[in-house]
N, C-alpha and C positions, 0 to 999 in steps of 0.2 A: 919522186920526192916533191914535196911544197914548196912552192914558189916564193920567195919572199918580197915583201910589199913594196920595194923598188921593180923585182923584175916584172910585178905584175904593170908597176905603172908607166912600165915601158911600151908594154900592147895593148895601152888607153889610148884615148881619141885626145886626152890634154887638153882638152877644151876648155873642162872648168865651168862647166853649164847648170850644175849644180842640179841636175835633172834628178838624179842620183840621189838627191838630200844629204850629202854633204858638200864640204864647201870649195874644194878641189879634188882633182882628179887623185892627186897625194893621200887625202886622206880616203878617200875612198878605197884606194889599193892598200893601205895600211889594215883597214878592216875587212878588207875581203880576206888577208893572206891570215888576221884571225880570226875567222869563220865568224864574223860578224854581221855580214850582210851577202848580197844574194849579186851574183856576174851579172842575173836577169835585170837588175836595178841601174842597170848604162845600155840607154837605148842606143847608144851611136858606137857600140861595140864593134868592130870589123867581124864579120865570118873568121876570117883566120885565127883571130885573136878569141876568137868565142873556143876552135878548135884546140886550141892552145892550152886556154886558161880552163874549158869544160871542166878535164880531167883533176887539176890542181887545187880546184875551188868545190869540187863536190864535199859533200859531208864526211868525215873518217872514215862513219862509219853507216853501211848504207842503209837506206830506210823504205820500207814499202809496208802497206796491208798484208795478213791475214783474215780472209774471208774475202765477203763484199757487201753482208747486211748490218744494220745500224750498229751491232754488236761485233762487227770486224776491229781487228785489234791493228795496232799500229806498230813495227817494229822498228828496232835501231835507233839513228838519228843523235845518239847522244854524244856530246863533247867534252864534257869531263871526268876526270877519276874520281874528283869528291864532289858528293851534291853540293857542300857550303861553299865549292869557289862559283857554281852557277844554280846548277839545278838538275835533277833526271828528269826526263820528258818523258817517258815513254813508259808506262808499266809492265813490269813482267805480264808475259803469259801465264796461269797454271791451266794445264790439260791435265784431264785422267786416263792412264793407258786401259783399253779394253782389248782384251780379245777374241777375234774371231771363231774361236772354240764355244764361246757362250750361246746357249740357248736362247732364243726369242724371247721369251719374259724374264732371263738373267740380264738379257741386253736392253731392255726396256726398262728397270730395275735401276739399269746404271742409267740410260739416258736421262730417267723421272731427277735421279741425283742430280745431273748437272742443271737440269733445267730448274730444280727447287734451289740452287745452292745459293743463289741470290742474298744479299739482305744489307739492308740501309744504314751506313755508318759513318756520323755526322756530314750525313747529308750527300754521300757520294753511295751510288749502288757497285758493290763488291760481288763478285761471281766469278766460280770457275768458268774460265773464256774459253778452252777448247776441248776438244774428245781425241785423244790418240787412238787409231785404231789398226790393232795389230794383226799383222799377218802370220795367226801361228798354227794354221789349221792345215798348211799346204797345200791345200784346194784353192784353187782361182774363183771356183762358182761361188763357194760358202763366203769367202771373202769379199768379191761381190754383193751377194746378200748381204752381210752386215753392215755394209758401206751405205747401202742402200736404206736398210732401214734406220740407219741411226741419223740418215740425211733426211728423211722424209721425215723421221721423229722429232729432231731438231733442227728444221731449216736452217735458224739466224747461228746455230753456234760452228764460229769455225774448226776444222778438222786438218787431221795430222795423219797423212798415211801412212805410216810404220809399216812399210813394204821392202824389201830387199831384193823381190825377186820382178825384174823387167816386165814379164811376161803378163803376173799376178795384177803389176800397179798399172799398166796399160790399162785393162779391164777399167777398173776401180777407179781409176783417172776420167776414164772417156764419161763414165757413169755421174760423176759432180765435177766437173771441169768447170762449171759457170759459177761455182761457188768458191775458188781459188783456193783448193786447200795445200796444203803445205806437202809433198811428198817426201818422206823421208824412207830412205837416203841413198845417195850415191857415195859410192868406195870402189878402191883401186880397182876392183873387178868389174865391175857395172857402171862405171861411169860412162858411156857413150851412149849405152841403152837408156841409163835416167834422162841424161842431159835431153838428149831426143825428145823423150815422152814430155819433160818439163816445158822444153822449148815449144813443142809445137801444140800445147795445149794454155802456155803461157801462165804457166803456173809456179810460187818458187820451190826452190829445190834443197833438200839437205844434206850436207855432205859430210863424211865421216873418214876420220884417219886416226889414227894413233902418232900421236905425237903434232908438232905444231907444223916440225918441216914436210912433212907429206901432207899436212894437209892443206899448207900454203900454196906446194904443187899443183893440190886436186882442184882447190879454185882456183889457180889463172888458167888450168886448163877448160875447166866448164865457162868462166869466161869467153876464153877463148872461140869458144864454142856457140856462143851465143846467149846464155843465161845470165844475168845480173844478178838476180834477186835470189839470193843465197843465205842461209841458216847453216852454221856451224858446229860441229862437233868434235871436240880433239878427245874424244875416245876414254877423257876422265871418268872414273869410277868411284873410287874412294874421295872422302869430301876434301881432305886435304889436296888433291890432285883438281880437284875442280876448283878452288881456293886459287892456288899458284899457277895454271892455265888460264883461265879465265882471267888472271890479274893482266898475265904476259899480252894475251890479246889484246884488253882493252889498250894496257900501254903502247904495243906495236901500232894498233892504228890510230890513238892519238896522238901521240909522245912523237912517234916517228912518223908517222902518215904511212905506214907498211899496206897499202892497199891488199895484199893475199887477206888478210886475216881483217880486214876493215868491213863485219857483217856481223848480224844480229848471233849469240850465242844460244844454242839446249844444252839443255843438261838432263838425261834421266836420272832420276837421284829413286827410282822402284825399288824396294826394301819390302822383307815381310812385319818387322816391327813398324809399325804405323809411327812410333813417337820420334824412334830413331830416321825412319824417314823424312818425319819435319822436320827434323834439327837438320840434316843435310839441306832437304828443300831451302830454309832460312838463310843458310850458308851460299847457297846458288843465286836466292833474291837479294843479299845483300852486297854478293861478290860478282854481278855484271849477267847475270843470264835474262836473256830476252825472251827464254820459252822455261819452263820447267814441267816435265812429266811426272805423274805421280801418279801411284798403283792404287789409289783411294781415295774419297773424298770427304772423310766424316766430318759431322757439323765444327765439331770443335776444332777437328786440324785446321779446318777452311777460316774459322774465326781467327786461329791462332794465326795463319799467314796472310790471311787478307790485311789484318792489323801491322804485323811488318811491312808490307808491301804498300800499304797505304801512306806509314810513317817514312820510309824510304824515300816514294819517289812525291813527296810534298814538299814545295819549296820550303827551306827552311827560313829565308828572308822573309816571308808575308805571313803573316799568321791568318790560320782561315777563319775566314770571318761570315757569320749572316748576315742580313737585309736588317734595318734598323725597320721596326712596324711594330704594332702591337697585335698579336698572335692569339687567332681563338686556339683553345683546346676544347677538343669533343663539342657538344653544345652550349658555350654559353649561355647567360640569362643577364639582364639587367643588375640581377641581384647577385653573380657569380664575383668570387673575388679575382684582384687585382695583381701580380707580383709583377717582379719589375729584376732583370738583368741583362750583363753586357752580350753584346755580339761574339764572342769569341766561339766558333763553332762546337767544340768540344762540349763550354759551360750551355750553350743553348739546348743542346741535344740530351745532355744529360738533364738539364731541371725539366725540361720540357717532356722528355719519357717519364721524368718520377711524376711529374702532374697529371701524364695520361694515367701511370702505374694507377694513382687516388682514386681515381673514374670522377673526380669533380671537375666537373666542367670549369675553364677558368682562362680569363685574359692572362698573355704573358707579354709584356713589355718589354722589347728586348732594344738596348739602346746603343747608339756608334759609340764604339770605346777603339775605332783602331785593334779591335782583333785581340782586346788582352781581355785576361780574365778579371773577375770581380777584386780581387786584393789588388791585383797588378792594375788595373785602372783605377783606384782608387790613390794607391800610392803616385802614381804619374801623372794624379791630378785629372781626369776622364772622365772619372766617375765621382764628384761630387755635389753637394747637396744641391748646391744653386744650378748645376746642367741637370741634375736628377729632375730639378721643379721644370725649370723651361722644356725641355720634352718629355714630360707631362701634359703641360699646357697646349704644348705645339701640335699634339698628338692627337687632339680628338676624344682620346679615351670618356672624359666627361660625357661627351653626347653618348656614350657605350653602357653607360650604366648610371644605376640609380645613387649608390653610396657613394662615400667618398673616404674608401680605406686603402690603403697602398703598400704592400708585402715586402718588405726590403730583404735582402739576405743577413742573414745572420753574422757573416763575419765582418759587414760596414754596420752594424748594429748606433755606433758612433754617430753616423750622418743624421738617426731618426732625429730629434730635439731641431737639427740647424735647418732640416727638412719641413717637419710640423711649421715650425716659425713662418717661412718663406712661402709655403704653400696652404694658402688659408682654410678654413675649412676642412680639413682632410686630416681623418686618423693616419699615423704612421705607426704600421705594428712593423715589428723584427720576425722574421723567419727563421726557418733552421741552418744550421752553418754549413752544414752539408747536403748535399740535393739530396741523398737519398734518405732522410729525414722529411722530406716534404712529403708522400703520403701520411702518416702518421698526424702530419702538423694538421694538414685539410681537414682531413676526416672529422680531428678531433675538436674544431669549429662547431659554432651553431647554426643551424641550417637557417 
């Protein structure tokens, strides 16, 4: 159970040295006991009281890599049930299950998929992060082989060995050990031969049981044993059953600090209807799962959950925002025009794609509004005429170009007149109200 922040500041040093960056040893233990700061952060810790508090001050819920290249993913770590009381840290995984049964240019096929799956959305690169690769072939050799080439095919992405059988995942283990992939899984039956292979290749491990209580058992016993780094399975199938486990989880090791079940969640949610797949998949990214498996990866299901998964684990406290600068697209010229909008990720990304959509080359202006969009900073006062002028002016832009014409969006249409006034010299024309009217609007200029 969790220590409460008296008993913690009972096995303080009480010193009060403020070393810790707070301001007594008091408050210090108040925020350790809610996972607000780190035991490492009191250097005059006693050993005993380090052995003590170790256990009590760890994360709920545990956190390690999968993989080891730039594209290793982070798991667990999270401490709340809703993102608005803090934030999700950690983004789902999605892998595509492959199997072993595939052919060399069937399995090359899938690899090209995960490797193209890629693609850039405001401003964060979204990709299928791992490859499950399953054992269904019952051959150790073939098994092998595919292991092998789908690691040689894809060094950087990490992998999930959907193996059951000891013997198979030894093999297959010894073969990308340096690459820390995920072994899955250990179950009642196999658990001493996973744990082993896990343990001594130091790799983590995935554990599988039906039901919460057995499989609470199955980790303290692979603990026990020597493995930590553990991935979870309670045997959910249907999405409703992955809904109400996956909730119980998350609340046992928050809510209660239940360390059995305090470890990063999969879910395979494989389906032959691809649509009804997503809609499960959605239900797993929204309801606590750290890995999700999926039996395909087409462009649009990967658009459709990358954009969940993206909305999910973004804090919803900070609005994301770009770099305040003024933004070539394509080649500018002297002569190219001017537009001008707020920083809010979203509105950048999208006027800034209908400008490239035009192919005219053009400055984009993009201005600190605190991360809101063009109405919304404009009502809050951000975005108006007299900040419009001063970064303008503060900007350079003039040394960028010959004219002196300036693109406002169409729905501050308002600000042009008090704009013009302020800012001497300089046409102000009105834009379209909606970005994706800006090609149209370009074009239809005179060169």
């Amino acid at each position: 159970m969790a220590l409460s922040g008296v008993e913690i500041f009972k096995l303080l040093p009480k010193t009060n040295c403020k070393k810790c960056g707070f301001p007594t040893c008091l408050a210090f233990a108040m925020a350790l006991a809610q996972g607000k700061t780190e035991l490492a952060k009191c250097p005059d810790v006693s050993e005993e009281s380090k052995r003590v508090l170790g256990e009590a001050s760890a994360p709920p819920i545990r956190t390690f890599f999968l993989g080891t290249s730039e594209k290793a993913v982070k798991l667990g770590g999270e401490t709340v049930l809703f993102r608005h009381d803090k934030k999700f840290f950690n983004p789902c995984v999605y892998a595509v299950n492959v199997k072993d049964t595939l052919s060399n240019d069937e399995l090359n096929e899938k690899i090209e998929e995960v490797l193209t799956s890629e693609i850039d959305r405001v401003g964060q690169k979204l990709r299928v992060d791992a490859i499950s690769i399953e054992f269904a072939s019952g051959n150790s050799s073939q098994y092998e082989s595919a292991v092998k080439l789908i690691s040689q095919k894809a060094p950087d992405t990490a992998i999930i060995l959907n193996c059951k059988d000891p013997s198979a995942a030894e093999v297959a283990v010894r073969t990308i050990a340096d690459k820390k992939p995920l072994l899955y899984c250990a179950n009642e039956g196999n658990t001493g031969a996973m744990t082993n292979i896990a343990k001594t290749h130091k790799i983590p491990l995935g554990v599988y049981a039906k039901g919460l209580s057995e499989l609470s058992v199955l980790t303290e016993k692979i603990k026990g044993m020597g493995v930590e780094d553990l991935v979870i399975d309670s045997g959910a199938e249907k999405a409703k059953d992955m809904l109400e486990l996956n909730t119980q989880i998350r609340r046992s090791a928050l809510k209660k600090n239940f360390k059995p079940l305090g470890y990063p969640i999969i879910n395979f949610v494989l389906r032959e209807d691809p649509i009804f797949e997503t809609c499960v998949a959605g239900i797993a990214a929204a309801k606590y799962a750290s890995i999700i498996v999926l039996s395909s990866i087409e462009k649009w299901k990967n658009l459709a959950l990358f954009t969940l998964r993206q909305n999910i684990y973004t804090d919803p406290q900070v609005p994301m925002q770009v770099e305040q600068k003024i933004y070539k697209i394509g080649e500018p010229t002297v002569n190219s025009p001017l537009l001008i909008t707020t920083n809010f990720s979203l509105t950048y990304f999208m006027v800034s794609g209908e400008v490239e959509n035009s192919k005219v080359p053009a400055y984009l202006a993009v201005m600190d509004c605190e991360g809101l969009s063009v109405l919304t900073a404009w009502a809050a006062g951000k975005f108006t005429a007299g900040k419009i002028v001063q970064f303008i002016k503060d900007s350079g832009v003039e040394n960028q170009i010959s004219h002196r014409e300036l693109i406002i969006p169409g729905q501050v249409a308002i600000l042009s007149g008090a704009i013009e006034d302020k800012l001497e010299g300089w046409k102000i024309t009105v834009g379209p109200r909606e970005a994706n009217g800006i090609p149209t609007f370009l074009k239809s200029r005179p060169a």
